[in-house]
C-alpha positions as CSV (number, residue, x, y, z in Angstrom):
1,X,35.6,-1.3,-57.6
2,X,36.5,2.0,-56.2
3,X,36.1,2.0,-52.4
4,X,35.7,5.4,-50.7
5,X,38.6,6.5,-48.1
6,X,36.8,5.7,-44.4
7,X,35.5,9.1,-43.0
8,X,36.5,9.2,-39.1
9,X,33.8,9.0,-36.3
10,X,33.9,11.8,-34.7
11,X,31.9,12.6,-30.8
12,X,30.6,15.6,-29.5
13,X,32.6,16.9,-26.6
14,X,30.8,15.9,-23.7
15,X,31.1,12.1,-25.2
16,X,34.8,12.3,-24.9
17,X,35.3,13.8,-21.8
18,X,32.9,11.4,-20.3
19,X,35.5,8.7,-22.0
20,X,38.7,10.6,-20.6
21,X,36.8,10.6,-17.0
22,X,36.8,14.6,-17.3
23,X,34.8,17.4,-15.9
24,X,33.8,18.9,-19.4
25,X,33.7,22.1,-17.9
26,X,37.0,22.2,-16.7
27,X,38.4,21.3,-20.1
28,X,40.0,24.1,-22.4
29,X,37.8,25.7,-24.5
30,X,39.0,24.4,-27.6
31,X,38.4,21.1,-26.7
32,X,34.7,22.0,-25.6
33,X,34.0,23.9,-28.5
34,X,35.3,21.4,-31.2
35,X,33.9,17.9,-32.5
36,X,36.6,15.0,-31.4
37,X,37.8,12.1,-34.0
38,X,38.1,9.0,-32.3
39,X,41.9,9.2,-33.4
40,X,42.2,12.1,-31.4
41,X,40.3,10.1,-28.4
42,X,42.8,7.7,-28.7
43,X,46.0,9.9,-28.9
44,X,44.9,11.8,-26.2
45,X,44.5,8.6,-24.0
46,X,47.6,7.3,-25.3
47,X,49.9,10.5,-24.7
48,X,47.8,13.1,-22.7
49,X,48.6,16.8,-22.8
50,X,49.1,18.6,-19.5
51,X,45.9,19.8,-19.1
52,X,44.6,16.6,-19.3
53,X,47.0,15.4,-16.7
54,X,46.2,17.9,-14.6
55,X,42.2,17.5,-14.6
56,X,42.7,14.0,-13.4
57,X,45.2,14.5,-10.8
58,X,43.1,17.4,-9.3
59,X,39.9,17.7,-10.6
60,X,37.2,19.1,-10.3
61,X,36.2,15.5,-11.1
62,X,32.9,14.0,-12.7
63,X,30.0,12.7,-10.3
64,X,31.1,8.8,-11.7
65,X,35.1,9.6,-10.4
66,X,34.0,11.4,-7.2
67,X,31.9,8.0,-6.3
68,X,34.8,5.8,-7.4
69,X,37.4,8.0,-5.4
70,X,34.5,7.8,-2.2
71,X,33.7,4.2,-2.9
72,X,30.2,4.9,-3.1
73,X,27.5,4.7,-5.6
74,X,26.3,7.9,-7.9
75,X,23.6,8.0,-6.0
76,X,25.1,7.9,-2.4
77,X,26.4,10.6,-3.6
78,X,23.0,12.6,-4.2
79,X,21.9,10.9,-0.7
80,X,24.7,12.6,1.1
81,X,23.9,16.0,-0.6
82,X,26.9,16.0,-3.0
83,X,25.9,17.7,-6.2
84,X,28.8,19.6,-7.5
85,X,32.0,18.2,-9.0
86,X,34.9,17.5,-6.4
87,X,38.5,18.9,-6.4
88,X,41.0,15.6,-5.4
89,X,41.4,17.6,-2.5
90,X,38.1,18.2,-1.9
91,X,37.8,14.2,-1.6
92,X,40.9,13.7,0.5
93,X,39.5,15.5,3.2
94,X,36.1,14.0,3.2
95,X,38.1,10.4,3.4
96,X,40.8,11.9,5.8
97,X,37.3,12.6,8.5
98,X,34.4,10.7,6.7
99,X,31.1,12.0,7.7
100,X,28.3,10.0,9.0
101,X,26.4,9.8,5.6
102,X,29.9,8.6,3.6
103,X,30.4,5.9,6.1
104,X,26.6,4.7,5.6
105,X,27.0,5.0,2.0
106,X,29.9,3.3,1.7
107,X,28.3,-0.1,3.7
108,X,25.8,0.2,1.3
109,X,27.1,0.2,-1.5
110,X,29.5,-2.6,-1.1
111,X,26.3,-4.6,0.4
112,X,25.0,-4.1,-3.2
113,X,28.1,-5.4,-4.6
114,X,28.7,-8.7,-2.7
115,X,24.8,-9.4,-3.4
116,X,25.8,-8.6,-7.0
117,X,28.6,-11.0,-7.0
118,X,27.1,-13.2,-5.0
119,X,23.9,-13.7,-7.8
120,X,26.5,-13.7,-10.2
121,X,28.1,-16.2,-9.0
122,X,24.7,-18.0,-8.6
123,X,23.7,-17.6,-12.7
124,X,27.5,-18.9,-13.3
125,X,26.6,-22.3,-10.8
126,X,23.2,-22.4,-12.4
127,X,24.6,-22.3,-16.4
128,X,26.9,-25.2,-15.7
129,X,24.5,-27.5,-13.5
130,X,23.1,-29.8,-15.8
131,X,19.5,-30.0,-16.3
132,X,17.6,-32.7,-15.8
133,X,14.5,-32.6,-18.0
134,X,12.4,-34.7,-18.7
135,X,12.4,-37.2,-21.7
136,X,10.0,-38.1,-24.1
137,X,7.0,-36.5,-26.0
138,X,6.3,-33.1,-24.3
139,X,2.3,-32.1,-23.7
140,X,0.9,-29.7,-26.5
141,X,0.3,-26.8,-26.0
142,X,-3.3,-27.3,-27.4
143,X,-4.2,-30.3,-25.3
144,X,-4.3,-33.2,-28.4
């Protein structure tokens, strides 16, 4: 049995800069323009060119980086009127003098995640409590 060489999966641009944590717009051209093989995802994450480099040490960064870097949520970002891509820069000032809506934002959002961890933590309890069910025959469900 013959068995046909495996053709590489290949993403559209905007997939892989999403992966790379890029602002597709700010990537060279031939990168936007071209169709990206997984192997080339990977090489580029393994050993990334300068440009590459320099988009994530300066920016402008995606909306999901600019709320990581701000330690808010995406949309505590929209809240506080943010809807363009950030420079590192950019960010450093707004944490160097955080304005009223960053500081709010920031509570917020890691109010949501303590409640997350805290139901989380709940579900893990609740899977290894054992249950105490009763034994024997169980009603029908059609009353005989």
């Amino acid at each position: 049995m013959v068995t046909k060489p495996k053709k590489s999966q290949v993403m559209k641009p905007a997939t892989a800069a999403e992966k790379l944590d890029v602002y597709l717009p700010a990537t060279p051209r031939e990168f936007q323009d071209g169709m990206i093989s997984r192997e080339e995802l990977d090489e580029l994450q393994r050993n990334p060119p300068q440009w590459l480099s320099d988009l994530r040490r300066d920016g402008p960064h995606p909306r999901n980086v600019v709320a990581a870097r701000l330690r808010v949520s995406n949309s505590g970002l929209a809240r506080g009127g943010i809807t363009e891509p950030l420079t590192t820069a950019q960010i450093a000032d707004l944490t160097a003098d955080p304005p009223e809506w960053l500081l709010r934002e920031r509570e917020t959002h890691a109010e949501t995640r303590r409640e997350e961890q805290r139901l989380r933590e709940r579900r893990e309890n609740d899977d290894r409590a054992p249950t105490s069910r009763p034994r024997g025959r169980q009603p029908s469900v059609r009353g005989e």
